[in-house]
Backbone bond lengths (Angstrom), bond angles and torsions (degrees), N, CA, C in turn:
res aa  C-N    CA-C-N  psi(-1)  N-CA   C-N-CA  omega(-1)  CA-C   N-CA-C  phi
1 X - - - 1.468 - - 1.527 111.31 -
2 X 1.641 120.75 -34.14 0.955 133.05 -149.46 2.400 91.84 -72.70
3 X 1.702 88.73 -51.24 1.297 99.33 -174.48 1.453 109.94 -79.94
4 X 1.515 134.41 -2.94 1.715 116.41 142.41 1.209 115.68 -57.97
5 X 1.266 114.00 -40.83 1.771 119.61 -171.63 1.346 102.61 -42.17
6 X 1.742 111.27 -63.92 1.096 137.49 -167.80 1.268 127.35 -48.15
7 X 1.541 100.56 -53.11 1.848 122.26 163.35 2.093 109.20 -57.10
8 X 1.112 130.81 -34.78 1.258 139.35 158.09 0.743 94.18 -47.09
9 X 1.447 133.38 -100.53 1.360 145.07 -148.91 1.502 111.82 -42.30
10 X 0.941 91.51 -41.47 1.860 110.91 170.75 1.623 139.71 -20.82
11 X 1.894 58.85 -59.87 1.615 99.28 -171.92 1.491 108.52 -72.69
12 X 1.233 86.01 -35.79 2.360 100.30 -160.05 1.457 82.84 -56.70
13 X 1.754 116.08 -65.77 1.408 133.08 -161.18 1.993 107.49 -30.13
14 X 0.943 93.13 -50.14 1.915 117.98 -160.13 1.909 94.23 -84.23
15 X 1.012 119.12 -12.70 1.405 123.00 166.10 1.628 120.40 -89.03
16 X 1.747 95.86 -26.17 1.947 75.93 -170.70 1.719 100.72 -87.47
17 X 1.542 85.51 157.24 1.548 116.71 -175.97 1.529 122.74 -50.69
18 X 1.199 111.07 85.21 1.988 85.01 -174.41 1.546 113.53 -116.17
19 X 1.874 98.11 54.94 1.313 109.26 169.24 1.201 111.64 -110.60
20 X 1.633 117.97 145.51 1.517 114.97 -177.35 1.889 102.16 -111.67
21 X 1.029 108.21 166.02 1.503 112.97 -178.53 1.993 93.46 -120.77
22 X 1.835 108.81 111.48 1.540 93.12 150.78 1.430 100.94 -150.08
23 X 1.659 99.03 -157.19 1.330 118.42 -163.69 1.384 95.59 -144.93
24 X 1.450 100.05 144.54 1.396 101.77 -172.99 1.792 103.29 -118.45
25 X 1.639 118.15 129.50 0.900 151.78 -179.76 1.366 124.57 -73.12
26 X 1.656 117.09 72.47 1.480 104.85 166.50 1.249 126.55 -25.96
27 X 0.905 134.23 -51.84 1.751 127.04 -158.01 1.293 119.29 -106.88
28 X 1.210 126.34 -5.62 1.316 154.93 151.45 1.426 118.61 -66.85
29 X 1.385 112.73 -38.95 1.625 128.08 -138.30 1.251 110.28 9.72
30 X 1.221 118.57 89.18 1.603 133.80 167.98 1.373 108.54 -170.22
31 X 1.694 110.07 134.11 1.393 116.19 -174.48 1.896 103.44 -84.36
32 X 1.773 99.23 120.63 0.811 89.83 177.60 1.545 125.47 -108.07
33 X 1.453 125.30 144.70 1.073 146.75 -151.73 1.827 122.94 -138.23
34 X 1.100 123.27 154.95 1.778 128.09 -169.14 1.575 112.87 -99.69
35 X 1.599 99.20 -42.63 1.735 99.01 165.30 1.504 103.99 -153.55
36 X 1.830 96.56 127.38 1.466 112.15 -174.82 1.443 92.30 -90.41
37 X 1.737 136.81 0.00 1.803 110.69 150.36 2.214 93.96 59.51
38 X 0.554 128.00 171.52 1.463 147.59 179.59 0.961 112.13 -47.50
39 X 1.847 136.09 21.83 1.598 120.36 -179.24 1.237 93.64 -72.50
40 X 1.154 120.12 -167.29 1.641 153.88 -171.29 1.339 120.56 176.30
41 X 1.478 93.70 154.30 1.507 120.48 -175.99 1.724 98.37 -65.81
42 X 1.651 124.07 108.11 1.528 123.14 161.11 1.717 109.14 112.90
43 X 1.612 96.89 9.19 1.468 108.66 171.51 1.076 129.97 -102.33
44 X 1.481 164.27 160.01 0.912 157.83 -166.63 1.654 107.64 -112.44
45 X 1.615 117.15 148.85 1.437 103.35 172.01 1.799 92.00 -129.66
46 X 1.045 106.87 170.36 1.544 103.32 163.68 1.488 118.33 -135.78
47 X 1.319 116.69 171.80 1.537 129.10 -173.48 1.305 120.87 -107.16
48 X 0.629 121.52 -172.38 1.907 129.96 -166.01 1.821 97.23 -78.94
49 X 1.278 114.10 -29.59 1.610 98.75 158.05 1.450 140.94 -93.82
50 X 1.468 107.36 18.11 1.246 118.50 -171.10 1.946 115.68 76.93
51 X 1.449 100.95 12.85 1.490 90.21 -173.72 1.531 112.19 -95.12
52 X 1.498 130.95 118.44 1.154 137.25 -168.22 1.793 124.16 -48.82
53 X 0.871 142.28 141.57 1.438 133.55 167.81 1.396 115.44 -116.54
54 X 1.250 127.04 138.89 1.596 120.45 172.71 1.684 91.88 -92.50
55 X 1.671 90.99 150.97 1.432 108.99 168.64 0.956 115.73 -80.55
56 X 1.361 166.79 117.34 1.556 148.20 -164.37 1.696 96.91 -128.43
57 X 1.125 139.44 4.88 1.206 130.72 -170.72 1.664 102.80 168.37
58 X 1.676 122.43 154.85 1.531 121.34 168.86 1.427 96.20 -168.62
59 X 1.091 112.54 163.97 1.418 120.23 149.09 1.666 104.97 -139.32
60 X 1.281 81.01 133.70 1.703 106.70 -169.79 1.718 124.21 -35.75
61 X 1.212 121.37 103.42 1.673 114.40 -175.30 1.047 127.15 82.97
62 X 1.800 106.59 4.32 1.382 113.63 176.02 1.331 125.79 -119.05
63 X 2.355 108.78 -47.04 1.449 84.05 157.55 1.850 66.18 -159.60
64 X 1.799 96.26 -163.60 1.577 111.27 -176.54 1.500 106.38 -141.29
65 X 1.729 115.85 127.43 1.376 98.62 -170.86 1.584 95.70 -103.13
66 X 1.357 122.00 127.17 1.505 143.06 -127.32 2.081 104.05 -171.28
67 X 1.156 85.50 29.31 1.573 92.07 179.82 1.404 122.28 55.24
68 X 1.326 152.09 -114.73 1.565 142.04 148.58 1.223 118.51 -98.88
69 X 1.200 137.16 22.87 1.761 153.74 129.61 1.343 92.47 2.67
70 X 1.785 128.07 108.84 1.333 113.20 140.84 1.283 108.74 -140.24
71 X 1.516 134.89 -168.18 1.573 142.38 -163.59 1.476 103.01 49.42
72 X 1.703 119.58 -161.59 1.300 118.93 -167.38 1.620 118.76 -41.79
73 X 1.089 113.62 159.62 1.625 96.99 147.33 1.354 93.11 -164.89
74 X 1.766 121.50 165.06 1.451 125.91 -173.82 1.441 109.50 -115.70
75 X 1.223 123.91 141.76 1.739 129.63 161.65 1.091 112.04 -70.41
76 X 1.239 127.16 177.97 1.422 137.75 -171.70 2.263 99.33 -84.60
77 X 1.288 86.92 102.68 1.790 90.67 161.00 1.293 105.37 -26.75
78 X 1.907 121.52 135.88 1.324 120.03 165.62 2.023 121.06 -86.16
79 X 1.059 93.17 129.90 1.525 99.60 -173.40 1.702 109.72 -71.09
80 X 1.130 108.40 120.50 1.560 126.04 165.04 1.221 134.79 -61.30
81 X 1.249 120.96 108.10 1.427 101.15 164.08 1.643 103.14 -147.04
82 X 0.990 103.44 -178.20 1.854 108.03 -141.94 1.731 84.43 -168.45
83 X 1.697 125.56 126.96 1.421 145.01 -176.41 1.165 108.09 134.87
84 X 1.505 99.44 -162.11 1.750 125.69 -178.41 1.391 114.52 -75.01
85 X 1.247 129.46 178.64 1.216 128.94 151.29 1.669 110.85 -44.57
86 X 1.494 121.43 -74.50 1.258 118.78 175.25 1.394 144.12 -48.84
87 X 1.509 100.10 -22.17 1.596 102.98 -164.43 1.949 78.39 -101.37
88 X 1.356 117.92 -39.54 1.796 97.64 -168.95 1.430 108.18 -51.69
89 X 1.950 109.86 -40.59 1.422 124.66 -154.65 2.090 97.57 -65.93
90 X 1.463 114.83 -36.27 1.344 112.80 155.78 1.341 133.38 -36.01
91 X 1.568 99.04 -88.06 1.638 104.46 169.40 1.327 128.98 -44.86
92 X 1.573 120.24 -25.83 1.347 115.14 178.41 1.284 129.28 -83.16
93 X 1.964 107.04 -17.87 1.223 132.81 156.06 1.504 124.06 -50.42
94 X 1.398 126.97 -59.68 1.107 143.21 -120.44 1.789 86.41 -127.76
95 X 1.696 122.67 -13.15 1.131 117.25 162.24 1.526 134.85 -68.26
96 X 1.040 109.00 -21.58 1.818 121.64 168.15 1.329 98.23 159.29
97 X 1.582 115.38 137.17 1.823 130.03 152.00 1.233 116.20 -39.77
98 X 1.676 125.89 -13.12 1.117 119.66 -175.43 1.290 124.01 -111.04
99 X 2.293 121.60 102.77 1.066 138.50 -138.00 1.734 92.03 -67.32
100 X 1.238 115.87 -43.79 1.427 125.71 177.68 1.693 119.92 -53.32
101 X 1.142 109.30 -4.94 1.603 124.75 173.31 1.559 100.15 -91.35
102 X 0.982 124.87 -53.23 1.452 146.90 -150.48 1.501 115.78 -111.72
103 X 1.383 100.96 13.42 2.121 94.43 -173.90 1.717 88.82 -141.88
104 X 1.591 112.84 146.78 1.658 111.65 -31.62 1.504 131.02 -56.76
105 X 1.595 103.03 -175.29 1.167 120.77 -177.24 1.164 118.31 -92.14
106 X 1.492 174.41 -33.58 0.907 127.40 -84.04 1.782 105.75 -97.52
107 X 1.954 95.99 149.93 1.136 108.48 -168.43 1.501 132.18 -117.62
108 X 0.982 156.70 117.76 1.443 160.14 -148.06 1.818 124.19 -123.26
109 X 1.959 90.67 72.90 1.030 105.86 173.69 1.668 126.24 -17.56
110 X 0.762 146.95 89.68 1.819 139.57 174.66 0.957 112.24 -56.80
111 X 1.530 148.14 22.62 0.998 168.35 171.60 1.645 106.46 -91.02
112 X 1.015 117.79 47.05 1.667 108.55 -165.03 1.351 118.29 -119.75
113 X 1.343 121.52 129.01 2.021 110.37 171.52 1.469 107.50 -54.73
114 X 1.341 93.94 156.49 1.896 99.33 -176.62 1.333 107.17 -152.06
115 X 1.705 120.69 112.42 1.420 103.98 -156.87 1.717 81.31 -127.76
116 X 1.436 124.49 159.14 1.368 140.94 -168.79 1.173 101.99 -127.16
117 X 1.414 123.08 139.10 1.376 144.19 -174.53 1.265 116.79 -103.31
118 X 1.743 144.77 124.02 1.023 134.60 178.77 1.720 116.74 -67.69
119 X 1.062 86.34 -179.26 1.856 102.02 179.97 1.283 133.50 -53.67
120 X 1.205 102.62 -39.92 1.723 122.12 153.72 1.611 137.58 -59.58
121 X 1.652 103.65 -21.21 1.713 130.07 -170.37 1.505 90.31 -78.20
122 X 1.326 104.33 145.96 1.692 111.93 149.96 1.219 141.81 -85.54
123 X 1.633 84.50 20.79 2.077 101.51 -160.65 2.021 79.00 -132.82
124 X 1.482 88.51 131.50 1.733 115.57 156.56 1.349 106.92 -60.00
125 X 1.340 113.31 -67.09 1.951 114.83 -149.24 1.643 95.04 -151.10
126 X 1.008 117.09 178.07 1.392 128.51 153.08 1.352 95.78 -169.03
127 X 1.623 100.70 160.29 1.798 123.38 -172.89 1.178 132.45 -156.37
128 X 1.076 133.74 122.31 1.362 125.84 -175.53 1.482 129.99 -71.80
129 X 1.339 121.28 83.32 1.733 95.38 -160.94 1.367 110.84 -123.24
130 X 1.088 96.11 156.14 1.574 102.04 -175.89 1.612 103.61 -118.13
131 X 1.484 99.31 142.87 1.279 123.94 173.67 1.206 128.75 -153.90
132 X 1.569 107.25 142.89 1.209 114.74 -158.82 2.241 110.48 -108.14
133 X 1.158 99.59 154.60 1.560 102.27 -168.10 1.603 99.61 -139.64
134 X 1.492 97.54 96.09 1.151 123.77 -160.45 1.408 100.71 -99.09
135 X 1.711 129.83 161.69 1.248 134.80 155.00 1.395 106.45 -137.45
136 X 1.164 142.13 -172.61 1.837 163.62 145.78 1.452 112.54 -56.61
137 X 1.292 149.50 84.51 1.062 156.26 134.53 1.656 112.33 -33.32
138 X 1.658 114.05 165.65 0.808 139.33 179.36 2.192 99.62 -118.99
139 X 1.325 93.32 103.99 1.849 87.08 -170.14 1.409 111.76 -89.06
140 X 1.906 105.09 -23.20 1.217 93.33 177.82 1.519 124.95 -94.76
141 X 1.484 128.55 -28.49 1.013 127.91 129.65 1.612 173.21 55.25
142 X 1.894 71.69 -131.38 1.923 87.19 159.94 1.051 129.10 -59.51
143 X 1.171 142.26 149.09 1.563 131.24 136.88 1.239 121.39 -71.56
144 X 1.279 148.16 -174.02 1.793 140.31 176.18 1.295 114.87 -49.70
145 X 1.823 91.95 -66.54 1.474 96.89 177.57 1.498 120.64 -53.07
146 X 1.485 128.12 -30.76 1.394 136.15 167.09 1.710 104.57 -30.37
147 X 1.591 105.36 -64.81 1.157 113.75 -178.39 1.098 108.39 -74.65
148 X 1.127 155.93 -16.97 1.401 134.63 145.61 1.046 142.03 -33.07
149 X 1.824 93.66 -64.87 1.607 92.45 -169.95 1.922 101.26 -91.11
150 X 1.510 119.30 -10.50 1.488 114.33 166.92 1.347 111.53 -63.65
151 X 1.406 126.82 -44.13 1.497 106.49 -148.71 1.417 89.77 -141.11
152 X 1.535 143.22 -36.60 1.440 142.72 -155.29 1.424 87.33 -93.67
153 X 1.596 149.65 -32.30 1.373 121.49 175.65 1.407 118.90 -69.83
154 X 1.622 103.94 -58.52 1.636 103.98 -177.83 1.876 107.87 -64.67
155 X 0.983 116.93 19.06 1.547 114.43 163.57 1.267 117.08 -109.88
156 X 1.677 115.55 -12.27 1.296 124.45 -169.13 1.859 88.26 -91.09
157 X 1.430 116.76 -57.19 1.323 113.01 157.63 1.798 117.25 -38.96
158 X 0.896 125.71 -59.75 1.640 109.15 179.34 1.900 119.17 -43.64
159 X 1.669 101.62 -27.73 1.145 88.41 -176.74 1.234 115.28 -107.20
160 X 0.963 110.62 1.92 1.525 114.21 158.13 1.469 112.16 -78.10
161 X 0.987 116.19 -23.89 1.952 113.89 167.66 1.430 110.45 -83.66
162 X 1.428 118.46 -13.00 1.685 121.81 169.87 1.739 99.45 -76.82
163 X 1.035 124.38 -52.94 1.404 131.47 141.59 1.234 140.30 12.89
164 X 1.561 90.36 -70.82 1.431 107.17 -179.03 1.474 108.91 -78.41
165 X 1.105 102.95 -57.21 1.874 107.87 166.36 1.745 101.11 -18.79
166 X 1.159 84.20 -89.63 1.675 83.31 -169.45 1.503 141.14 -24.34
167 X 1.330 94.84 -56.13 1.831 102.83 162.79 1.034 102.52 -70.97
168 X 1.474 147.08 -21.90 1.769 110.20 167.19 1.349 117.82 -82.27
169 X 1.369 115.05 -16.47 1.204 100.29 172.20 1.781 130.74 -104.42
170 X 1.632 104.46 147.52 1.568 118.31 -160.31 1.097 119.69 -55.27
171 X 1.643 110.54 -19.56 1.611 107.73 -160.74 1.509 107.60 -82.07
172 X 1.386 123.73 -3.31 1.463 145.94 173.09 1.206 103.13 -87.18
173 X 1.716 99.67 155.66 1.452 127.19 156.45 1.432 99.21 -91.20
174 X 1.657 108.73 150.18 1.518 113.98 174.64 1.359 104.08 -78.46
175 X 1.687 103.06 131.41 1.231 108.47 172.20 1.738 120.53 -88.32
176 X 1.522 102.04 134.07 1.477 99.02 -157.43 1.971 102.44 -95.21
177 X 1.108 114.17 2.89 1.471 135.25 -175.28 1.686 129.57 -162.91
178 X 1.071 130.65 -172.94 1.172 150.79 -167.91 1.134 149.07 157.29
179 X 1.535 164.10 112.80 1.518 157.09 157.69 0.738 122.13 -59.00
180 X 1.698 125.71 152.49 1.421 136.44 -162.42 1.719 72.70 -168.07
181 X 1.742 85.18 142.88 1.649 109.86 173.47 1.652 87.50 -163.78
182 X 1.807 82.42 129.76 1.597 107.15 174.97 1.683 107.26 -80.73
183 X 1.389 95.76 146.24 1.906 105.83 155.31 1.639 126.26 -125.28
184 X 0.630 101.26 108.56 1.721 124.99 -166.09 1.291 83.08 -70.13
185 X 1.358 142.13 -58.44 1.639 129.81 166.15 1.800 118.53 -115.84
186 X 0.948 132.64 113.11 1.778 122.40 -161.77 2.002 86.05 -83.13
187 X 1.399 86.67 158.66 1.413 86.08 -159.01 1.827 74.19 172.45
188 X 1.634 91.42 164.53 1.626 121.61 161.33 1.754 112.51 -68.37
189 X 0.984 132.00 129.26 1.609 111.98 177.91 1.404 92.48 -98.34
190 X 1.433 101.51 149.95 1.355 124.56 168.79 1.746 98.20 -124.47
191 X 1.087 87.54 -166.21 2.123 110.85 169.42 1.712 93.72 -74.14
192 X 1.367 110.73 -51.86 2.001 97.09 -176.41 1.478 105.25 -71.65
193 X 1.448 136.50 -10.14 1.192 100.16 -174.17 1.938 95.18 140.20
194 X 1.094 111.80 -164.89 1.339 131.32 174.53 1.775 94.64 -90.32
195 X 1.473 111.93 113.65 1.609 98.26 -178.53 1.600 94.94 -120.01
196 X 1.453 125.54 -19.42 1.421 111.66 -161.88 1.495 85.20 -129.62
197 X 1.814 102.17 162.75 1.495 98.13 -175.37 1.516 91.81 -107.36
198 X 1.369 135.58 138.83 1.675 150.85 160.79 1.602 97.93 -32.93
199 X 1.489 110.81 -71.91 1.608 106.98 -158.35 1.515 79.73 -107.03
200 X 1.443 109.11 172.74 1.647 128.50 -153.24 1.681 92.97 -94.53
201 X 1.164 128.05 65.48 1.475 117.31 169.52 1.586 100.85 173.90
202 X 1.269 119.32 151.35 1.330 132.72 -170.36 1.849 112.17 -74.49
203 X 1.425 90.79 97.77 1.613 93.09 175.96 1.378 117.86 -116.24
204 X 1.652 119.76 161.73 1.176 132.14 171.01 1.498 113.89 -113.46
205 X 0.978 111.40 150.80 1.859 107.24 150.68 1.456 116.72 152.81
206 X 1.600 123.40 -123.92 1.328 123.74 -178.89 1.514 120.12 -143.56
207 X 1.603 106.35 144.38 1.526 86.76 163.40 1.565 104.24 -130.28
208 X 1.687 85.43 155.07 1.753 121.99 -165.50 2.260 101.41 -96.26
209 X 1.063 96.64 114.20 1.298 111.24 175.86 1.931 107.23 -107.66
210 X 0.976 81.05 136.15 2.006 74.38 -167.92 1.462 100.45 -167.69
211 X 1.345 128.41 137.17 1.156 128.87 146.56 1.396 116.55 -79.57
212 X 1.515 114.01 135.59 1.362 151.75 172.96 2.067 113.05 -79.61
213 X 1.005 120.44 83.12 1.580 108.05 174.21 1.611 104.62 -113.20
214 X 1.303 90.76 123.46 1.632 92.83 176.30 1.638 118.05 -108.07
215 X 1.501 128.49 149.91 1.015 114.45 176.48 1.690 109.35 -91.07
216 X 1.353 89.68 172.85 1.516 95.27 170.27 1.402 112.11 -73.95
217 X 1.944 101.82 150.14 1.449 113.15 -179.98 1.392 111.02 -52.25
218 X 1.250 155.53 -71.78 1.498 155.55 132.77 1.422 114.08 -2.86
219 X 1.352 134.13 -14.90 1.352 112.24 159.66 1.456 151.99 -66.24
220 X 1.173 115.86 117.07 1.306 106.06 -164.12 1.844 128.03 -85.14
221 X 1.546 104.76 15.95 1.156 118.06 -177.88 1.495 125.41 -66.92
């Protein structure tokens, strides 16, 4: 049950949009754009020829200064993973040294309620899951707000585009709510604080608590 959840979730992940639409601004020099969606300051986006851009500067929903970058361009696909603490902190290891392959995260605690609907229901499953939408921080660094507005906003944006997926698509119930809680450092919480990091590298961002209700394949609702 745990790995239908998982394969869903999957799916939503590999659906959201991480194309931006701009125009790039002689006199400005900054491509300007309506929603920068999860870029960041030190990321790369690319263009319809595969040629990379560094982000060197943005302000949010307005434009990205990205050298002469204009028309489509894509963010870095978010990387999946779905387990335990140990088995994600594996696979996410052992997938490549290279953080830029692998960032973001988003992650799908296996830790999840999983309740089954009888024969008569118009609902398959529903689940509670939580997931987290992680990026690469700077720990020594930042200050909070650093991590805020570097890595905990445009992650708060990623999950709001995990989000969006969902309500457009049928195989869901509309979700009428949800939680989101930021981490200024992801880590184990104790009484001091976030002291250990979950996966082996310094991340920031948020996690998304949400119930999941899906209908049945045959529903016509």
């Amino acid at each position: 049950m745990i790995k239908d959840v998982s394969n869903f979730v999957e799916e939503i992940v590999n659906n959201i949009d991480n194309t931006l639409q701009g125009t790039y601004n002689a006199v400005t020099e900054v491509t300007d754009m309506c929603k920068t969606k999860y870029a960041r300051v030190g990321k790369y986006v690319k263009d319809s020829t595969e040629t990379e851009y560094l982000i060197t500067d943005l302000k949010r929903d307005e434009w990205l200064k990205v050298e002469t970058a204009t028309g489509e361009l894509t963010l870095p696909k978010p990387y999946f993973l779905s387990g335990t603490r140990i088995s994600a902190n594996r696979e996410w290891t052992i997938a490549t040294s290279d953080l830029t392959q692998k960032t973001p995260i988003i992650w799908l605690l296996s830790d999840v309620r999983y309740f089954q609907y009888g024969r008569q229901s118009v609902y398959d499953w529903a689940s509670d899951i939580r997931l987290f939408f992680l990026d690469e921080t700077d720990a020594t660094n930042y200050y909070s707000e650093d991590h805020v507005q570097n890595v905990v906003t445009p992650m708060s944006e990623l999950a709001k585009l995990f989000m969006e997926v969902v309500e457009k698509d049928r195989k869901y119930l509309t979700i009428d709510s949800f939680e989101m809680r930021n981490f200024t450092r992801f880590g184990t919480e104790s009484q001091e604080g976030y002291v250990e990091n979950i996966l082996d590298a310094n991340l920031s961002g948020v996690e998304l608590i949400v119930t999941l209700t899906k209908y049945k394949e045959n529903c016509k609702c």
